[in-house]
N, C-alpha and C positions, 0 to 999 in steps of 0.2 A: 591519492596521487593519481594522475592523469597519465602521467609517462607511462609505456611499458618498455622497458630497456630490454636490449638484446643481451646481455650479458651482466647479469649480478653476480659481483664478487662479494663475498665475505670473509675479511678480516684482510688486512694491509701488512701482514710480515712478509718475509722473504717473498713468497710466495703470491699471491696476494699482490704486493709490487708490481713482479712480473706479470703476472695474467694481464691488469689495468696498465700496464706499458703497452706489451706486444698488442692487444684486443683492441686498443684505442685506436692503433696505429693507421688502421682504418676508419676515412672518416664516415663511412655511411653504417659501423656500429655504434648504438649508441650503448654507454658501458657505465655502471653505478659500483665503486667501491663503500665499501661498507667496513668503517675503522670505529670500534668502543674505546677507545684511548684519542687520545689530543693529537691535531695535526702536525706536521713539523716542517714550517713555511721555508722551503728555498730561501738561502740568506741570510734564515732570521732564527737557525737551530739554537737550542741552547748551546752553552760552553760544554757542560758535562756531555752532551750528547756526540759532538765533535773531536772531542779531547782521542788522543791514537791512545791510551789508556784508559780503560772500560769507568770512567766517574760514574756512567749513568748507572752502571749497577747496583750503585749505593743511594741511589733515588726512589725512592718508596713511589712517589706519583705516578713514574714510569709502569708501575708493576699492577697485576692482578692483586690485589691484598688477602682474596679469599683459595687460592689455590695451597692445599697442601696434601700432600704423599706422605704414602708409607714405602719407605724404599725396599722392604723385605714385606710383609704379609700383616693387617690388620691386625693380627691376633700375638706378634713377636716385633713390631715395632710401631712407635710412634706417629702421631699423625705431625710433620710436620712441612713449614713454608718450601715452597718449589718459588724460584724467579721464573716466572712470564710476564715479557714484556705486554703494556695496555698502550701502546702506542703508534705512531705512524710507524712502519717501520719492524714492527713488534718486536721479537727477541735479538735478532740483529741490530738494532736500536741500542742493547744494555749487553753484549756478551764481550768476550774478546779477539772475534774477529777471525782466527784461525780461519785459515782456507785452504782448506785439506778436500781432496778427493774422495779418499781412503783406497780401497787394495782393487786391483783389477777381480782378485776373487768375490769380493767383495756384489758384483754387478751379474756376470756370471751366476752367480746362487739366486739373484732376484731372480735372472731367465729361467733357472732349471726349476725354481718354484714356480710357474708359470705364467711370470710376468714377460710375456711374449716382447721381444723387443729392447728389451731393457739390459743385455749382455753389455760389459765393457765396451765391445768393441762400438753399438748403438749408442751408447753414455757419450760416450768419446768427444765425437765433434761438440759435442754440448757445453762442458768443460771449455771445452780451448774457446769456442764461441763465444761463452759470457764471460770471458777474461779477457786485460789487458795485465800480460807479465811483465814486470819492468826488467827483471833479470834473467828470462828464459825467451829463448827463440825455437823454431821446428815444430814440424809436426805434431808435436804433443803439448804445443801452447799457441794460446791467441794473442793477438795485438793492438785489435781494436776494438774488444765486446766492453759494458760498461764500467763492469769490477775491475778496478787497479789493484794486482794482489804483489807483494815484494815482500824480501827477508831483509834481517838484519845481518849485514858483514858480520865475521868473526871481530875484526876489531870491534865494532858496536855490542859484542853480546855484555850480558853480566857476568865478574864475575864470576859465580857459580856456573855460570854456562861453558866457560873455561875450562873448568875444573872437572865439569865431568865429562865434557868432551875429552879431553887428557887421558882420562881414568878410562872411559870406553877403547879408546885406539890402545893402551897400554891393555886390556882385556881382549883385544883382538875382532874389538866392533867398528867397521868403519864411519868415519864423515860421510851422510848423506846430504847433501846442499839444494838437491829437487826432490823432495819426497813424493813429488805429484806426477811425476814422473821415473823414477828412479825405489821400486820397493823392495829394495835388500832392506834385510836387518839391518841396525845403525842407529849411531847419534846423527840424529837430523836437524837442518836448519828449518824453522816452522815457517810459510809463507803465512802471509798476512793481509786479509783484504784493506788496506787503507793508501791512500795520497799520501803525499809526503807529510806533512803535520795532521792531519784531521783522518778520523775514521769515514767508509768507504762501506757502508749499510746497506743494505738492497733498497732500501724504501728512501735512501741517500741519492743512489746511485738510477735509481728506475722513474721513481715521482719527482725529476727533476722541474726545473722551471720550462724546459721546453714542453714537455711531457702534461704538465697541467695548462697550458694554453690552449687545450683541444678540446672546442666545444661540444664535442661529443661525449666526456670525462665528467661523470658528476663524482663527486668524494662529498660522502658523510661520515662525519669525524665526532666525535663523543656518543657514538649512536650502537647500540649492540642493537646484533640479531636476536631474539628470542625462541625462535618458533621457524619451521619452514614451513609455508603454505602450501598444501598440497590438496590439488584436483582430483579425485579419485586416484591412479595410482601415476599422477604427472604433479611434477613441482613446478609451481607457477608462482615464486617470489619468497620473501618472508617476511615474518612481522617484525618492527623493529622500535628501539626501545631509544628513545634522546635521553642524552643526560639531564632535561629539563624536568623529566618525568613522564615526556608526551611521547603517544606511539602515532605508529604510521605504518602501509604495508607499502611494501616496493615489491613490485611484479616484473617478471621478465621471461623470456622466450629461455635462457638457461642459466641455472643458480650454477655457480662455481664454490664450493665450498673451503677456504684457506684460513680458517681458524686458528692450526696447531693442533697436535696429535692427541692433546687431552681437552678441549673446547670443540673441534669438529666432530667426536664421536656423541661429545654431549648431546650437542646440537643435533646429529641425525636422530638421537635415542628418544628426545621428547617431542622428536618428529613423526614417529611412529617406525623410524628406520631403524631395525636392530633385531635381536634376539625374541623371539615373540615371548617366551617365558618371563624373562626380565622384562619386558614391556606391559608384560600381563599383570607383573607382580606393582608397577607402576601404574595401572587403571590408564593405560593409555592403549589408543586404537591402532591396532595392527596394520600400519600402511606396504610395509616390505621386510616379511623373515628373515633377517640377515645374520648369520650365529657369531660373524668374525667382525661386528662393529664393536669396538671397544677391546676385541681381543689383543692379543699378539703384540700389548705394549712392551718397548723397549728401550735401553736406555743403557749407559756405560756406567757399571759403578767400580766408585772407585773408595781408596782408602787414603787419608791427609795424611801423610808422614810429612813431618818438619822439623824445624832445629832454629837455634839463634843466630845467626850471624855476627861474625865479628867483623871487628868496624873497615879490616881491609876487604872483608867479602859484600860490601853493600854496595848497593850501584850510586853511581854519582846525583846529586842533586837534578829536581828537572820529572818530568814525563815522558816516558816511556812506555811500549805494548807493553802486556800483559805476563808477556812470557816470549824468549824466541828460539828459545831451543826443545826436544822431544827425544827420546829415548824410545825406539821401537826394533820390540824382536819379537820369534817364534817361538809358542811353547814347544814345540813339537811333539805336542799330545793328539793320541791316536785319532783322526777325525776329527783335529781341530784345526782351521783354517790359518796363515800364514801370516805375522805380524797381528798376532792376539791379542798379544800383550803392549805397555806403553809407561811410562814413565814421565809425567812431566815434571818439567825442570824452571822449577819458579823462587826467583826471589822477588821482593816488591809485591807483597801479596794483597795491599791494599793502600789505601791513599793515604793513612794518616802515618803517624812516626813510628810507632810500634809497627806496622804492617811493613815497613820501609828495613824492618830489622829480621823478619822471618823468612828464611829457604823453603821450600817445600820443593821432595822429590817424592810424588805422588804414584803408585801402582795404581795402572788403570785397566781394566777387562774392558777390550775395543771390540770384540767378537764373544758375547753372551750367549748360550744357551739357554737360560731363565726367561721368560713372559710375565707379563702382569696384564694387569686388567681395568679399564674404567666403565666404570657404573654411573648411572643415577641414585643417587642420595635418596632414600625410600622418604624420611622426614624431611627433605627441603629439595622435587623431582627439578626445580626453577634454577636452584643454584648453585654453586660448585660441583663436578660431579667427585664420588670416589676415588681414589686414585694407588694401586699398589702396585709397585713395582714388581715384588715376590722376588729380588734379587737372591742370590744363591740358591734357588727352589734345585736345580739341577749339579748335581756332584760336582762334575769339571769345570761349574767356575771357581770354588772354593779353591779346588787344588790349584788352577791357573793363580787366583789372588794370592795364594802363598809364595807361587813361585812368584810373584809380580813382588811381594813385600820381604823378601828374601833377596829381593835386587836391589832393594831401595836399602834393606839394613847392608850391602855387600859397598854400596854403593856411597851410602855415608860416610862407611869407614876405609872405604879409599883415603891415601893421604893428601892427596890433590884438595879432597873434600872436606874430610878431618879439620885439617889444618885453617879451614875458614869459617866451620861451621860448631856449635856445640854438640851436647850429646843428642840425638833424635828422640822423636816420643810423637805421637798420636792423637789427632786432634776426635775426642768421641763426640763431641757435641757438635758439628760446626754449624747446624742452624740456629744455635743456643748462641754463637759467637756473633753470628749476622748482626744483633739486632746493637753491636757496638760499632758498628761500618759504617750503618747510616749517616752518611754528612752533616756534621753538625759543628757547630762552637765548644761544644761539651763535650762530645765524641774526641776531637782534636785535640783537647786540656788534657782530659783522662787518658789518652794514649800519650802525648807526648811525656804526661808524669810516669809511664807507666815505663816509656822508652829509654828515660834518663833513670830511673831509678835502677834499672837491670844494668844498664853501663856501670855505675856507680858500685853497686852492690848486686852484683850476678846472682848469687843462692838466693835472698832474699827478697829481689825482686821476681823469680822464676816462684817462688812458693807466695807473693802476692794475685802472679796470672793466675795462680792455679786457682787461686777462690773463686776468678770469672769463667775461667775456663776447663772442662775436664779433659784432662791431660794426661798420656798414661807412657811413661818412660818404654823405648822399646827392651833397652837392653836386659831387660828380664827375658824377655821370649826368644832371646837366639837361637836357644836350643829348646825352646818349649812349647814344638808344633801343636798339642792339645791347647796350650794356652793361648798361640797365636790364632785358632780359628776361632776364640770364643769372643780375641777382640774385635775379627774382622765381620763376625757377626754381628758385634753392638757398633763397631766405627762406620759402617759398610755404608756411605752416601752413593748419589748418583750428582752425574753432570747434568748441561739443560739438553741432551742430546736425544729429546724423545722423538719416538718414531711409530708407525708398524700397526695403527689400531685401527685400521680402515684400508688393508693392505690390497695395493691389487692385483689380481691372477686370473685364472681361468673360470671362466662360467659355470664349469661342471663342480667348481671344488667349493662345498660348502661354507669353507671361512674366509673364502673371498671377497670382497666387497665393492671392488671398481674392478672393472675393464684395465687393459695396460693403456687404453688413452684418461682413463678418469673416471668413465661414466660407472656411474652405484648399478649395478645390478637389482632388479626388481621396481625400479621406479625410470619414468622418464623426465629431462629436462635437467638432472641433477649430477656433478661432478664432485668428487675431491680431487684436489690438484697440489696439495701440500707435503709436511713429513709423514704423514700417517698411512700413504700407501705403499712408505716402501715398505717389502716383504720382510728385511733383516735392518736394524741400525750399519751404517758403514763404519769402517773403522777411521775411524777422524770422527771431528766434529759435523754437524749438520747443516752448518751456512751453506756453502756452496752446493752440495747436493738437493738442496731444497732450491736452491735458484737453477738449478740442473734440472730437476724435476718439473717445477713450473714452464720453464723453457719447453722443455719438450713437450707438455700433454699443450703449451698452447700452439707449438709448431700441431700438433696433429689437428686443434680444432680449424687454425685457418687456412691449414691444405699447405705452408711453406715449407721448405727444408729448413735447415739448423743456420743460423746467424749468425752472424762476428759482429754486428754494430748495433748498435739503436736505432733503430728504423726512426726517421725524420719527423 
């Protein structure tokens, strides 16, 4: 290739988007997106992909096929499938859209770990910048950034959303309606990045059609990165891989690197960027000692409680988010941060009939102390890297997930709740259950028999689920704290909420990895600008803090201040 572009990005999620928006924006950069999954042409998106209900999660095409985790530690749990989106767009593409901020303390702790800059009060205009609120106005919301983010009214919740909202305020927790704003404890109303019918993606919302008319803007689309090309200790492109089979190098004045927080550490590690021991033990060539690439993974886990619904507690025929209501409070455990805990409140748990019939009031640990870790694959350095979360490694998340599964068994058996829902019990397998989601003709037969026969015959259709699913009643463990930590040991999943493996901080601090504007330490020409630099997961989900994050390290490369619009 002839070109050398000013600016090579790698990978198209959240992150990714933004860089290739604001970068373009001028026309004398010329700017190279680099996407391994299928474009998604202004206009001409799939259904599933558009749908304000997450279909595309249930689309194998959209996904990495070879990513899977261990949510606790190699050696005490399984290796199984994580969703990453392979697409334009990447995991914002297949998730549920949540647009949450998370806690002002939350941004704060990045600054006091050393990510200079990066305090709430510096986050701040960034938020409001890349939002357009349709229900909030002031100071602490935007109006015209690209993201449409809106809540559903109380009359629009599900019932169960009802129900536990009822059951919180009779508990003494209030309605919180702006949780983006507003971080008391509370039943909250969940904003949601989407338009009024159709979801509101970053790779939606940023690679639009005005956006790709700028002949400065190349997009390669079926095309992974493999390799960074590196000049002695300057990165000058990388090698890339077409889905044809053919490779190619693309060179450029600066690699921005937006893979995602378990693909971008890969990527630096069989770059020579990373731990020199682990890189040693990988027969690759030492380009930049970095101890903290791959460290400091994180991630919210959580635990499925669910139940059946009866037929008055099901939400009406039709599509619908994901979920619009949230449960958030404080464990108020010693040195633990503020709205730790989380609760989500979901019926409609998937698109076919049976999905259509299950609650889940889910305990979630939104402020972890546990890390994990991504490695290169000693037997395969090319592809997939390792991936553990080591979830509950550190005391105080188990205790927090008790208290969190102590809410959800307090919570069930509210009568608000009771009276809609059956007896709760424990989803242990749920990547065992994935593989009946998938969209299909058969998928749909087998759940709808599955849906009508539990109507029909309640006992005997729940002991049919149980052969596909393992399912563990809770009401044994009410009072049976030994026994409840052993299941939250084997139930213990995580969300897509990864962060933290290429964190950035200070110079002086050895597991730091970027600059607070981006730049990797130890090499030139080279950025991460995704989830993986921030120091801690927020407490929310990750969408908007990731187009928070990109915003800002690309405000610092082109010298702007913070934006409310789409620059033309």
């Amino acid at each position: 290739m002839d070109t050398v572009f000013d600016y090579l990005i790698i990978g198209a999620g959240a992150a990714g988007s933004v860089l290739a928006h604001r970068l373009s924006a001028d026309p004398r950069a010329r700017v190279a997106l680099v996407e391994a999954g299928a474009d998604l042409l202004p206009g001409r998106e799939p259904a599933d992909i558009t749908n304000i209900f997450p279909l595309s999660a249930f689309n194998h095409d959209y996904m990495w096929r070879d990513t899977r985790v261990h949510w606790r530690r190699a050696d005490n749990s399984p290796a199984v499938p994580l969703q990453q989106g392979k697409i334009m767009g990447g995991s914002t593409a297949i998730m549920g859209m949540w647009a949450l901020r998370g806690m002002p303390g939350d941004y704060d702790g990045w600054r006091d770990a050393g990510a200079r800059g990066w305090g709430w009060d510096d986050v701040l205009p960034y938020f409001v910048g890349l939002e357009h609120d349709m229900d909030f106005a002031g100071a602490m919301h935007g109006k015209t950034g690209p993201i449409p983010i809106r809540r559903e009214t109380e009359a629009q919740w599900q019932p169960l959303a009802r129900a536990v909202s009822h059951a919180s305020r009779r508990l003494g927790m209030p309605q919180i309606d702006d949780m983006n704003a507003d971080f008391r404890d509370g039943h909250c109303s969940l904003p949601i990045s989407r338009r009024a019918n159709s979801r509101a993606s970053a790779g939606l919302c940023y690679l639009d059609a005005d956006t790709r008319q700028r002949a400065n803007l190349t997009i390669f689309a079926q095309t992974e990165a493999t390799r960074l090309i590196v000049e002695g200790r300057k990165v000058t492109g990388a090698q890339l891989l077409r889905a044809d089979g053919s490779q190619m190098s693309a060179y450029a004045h600066e690699t921005i690197v937006t893979a995602g927080a378990l693909r971008t550490p890969a990527l630096l590690l069989r770059s020579g960027i990373g731990p020199a021991k682990h890189l040693a033990e990988m027969n690759l060539r030492v380009v930049a000692d970095r101890a903290g690439v791959g460290r400091n993974l994180q991630n919210h886990p959580i635990v499925f409680t669910t139940a059946l619904l009866q037929p008055d507690g099901r939400d009406a025929p039709g599509w619908r988010p994901a979920g619009s209501t949230y449960l958030r409070w404080s464990s108020a455990h010693e040195k633990c941060p503020r709205g730790d805990l989380g609760l989500y409140v979901r019926s409609y748990l998937s698109w076919h009939a049976l999905g259509r019939q299950l609650a889940s009031l889910a305990p979630v640990l939104m402020r972890p102390f546990s890390s994990g870790e991504v490695a290169l694959d000693p037997a395969k350095p090319d592809g997939a890297p390792r991936v553990a979360f080591n979830f509950l490694s550190d005391s105080r998340d188990m205790t927090r997930l008790l208290d969190g599964m102590r809410m959800a068994i307090d919570m069930f058996a509210a009568p608000e709740v009771s009276a809609m829902c059956g007896a709760p019990f424990i989803l242990e397998d749920v990547a065992g259950l994935m593989r009946y989601n998938h969209v299909s003709r058969w998928n749909a037969i087998r759940a709808r028999v599955a849906a009508t026969w539990i109507d029909t015959d309640p006992r005997g259709g729940m002991r049919t689920l149980e052969r596909f699913a393992s399912m563990r009643s809770l009401a044994a463990f009410t009072a049976d704290e030994e026994g409840l930590v052993r299941l939250i040991e084997k139930a213990v999943t995580g969300t897509g909420h990864v962060c933290g493996t290429c964190r950035m901080g200070d110079a002086a601090d050895p597991m730091a990895v970027t600059s607070p504007t981006g730049k990797v330490y130890g090499v030139d020409g080279l950025r991460v600008a995704d989830a993986s630099v921030m120091p801690s997961v927020p407490s929310g989900n990750t969408h908007i803090p990731t187009i928070m994050v990109a915003e800002k390290i690309a405000a610092a490369m082109t010298g702007r201040a913070h934006t409310t619009r789409l620059a033309g």
